[in-house]
Wavefront OBJ file of the C-alpha trace (Angstrom):
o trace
v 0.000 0.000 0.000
v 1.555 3.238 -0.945
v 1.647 6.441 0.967
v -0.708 7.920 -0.429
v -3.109 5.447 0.030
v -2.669 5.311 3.477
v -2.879 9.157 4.008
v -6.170 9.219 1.812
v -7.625 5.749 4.382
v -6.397 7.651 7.487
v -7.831 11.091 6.192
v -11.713 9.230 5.513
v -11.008 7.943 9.012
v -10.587 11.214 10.784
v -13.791 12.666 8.514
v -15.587 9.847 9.931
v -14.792 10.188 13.745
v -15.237 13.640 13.261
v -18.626 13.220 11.751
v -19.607 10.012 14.601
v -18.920 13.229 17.174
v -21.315 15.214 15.487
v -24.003 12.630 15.705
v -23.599 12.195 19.099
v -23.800 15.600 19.760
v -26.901 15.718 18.042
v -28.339 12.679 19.668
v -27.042 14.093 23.374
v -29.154 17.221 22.630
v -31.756 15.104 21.835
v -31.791 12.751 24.782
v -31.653 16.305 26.613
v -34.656 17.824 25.124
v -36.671 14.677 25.763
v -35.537 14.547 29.353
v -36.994 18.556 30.011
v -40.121 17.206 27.526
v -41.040 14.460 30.266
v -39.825 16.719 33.693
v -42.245 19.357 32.512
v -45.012 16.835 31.513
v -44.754 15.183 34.484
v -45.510 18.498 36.613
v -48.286 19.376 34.622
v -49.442 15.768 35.389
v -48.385 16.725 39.365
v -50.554 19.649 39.089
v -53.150 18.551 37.410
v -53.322 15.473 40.080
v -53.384 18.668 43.099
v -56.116 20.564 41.400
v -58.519 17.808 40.679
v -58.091 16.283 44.597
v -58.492 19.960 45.383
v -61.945 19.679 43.710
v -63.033 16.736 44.948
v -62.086 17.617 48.638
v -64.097 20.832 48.478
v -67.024 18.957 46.996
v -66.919 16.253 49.360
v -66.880 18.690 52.176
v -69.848 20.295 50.456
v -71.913 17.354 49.538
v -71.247 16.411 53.465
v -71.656 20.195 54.659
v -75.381 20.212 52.521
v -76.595 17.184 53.879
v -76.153 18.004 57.449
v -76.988 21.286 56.812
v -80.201 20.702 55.065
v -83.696 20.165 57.656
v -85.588 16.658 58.571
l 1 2 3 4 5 6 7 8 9 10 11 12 13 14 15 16 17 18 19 20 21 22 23 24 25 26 27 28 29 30 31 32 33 34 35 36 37 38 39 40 41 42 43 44 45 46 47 48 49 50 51 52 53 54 55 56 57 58 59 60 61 62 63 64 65 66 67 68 69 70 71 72
């Protein structure tokens, strides 16, 4: 194998690492963005959870509050 050929093999190997980095870069960022997707999903979920308790508790305590309330 000649010199050249071995400069040219080495020289497709380094544009190859080089573009393996990029795609992992790419694919970090990506892994990255899905992780804030799901955090902020799951505290609209959290919230969501809170509020809707929040409204059942308060009509519980009304439902209970009316009928005791209410004359025999």
């Amino acid at each position: 194998m000649s010199d050249e050929q071995v400069i040219q093999l080495l020289e497709e190997i380094r544009d190859l690492q080089k573009l393996h980095v990029e795609n992992y870069k790419d694919a970090l960022k990506n892994q990255q963005e899905s992780i804030d997707l799901q955090r902020r999903a799951a505290r609209r979920q959290k919230i969501t959870l809170f509020v809707a308790g929040f409204i059942l508790f308060a009509l519980w305590i009304f439902v209970a509050w009316s009928s005791y309330s209410t004359p025999r």
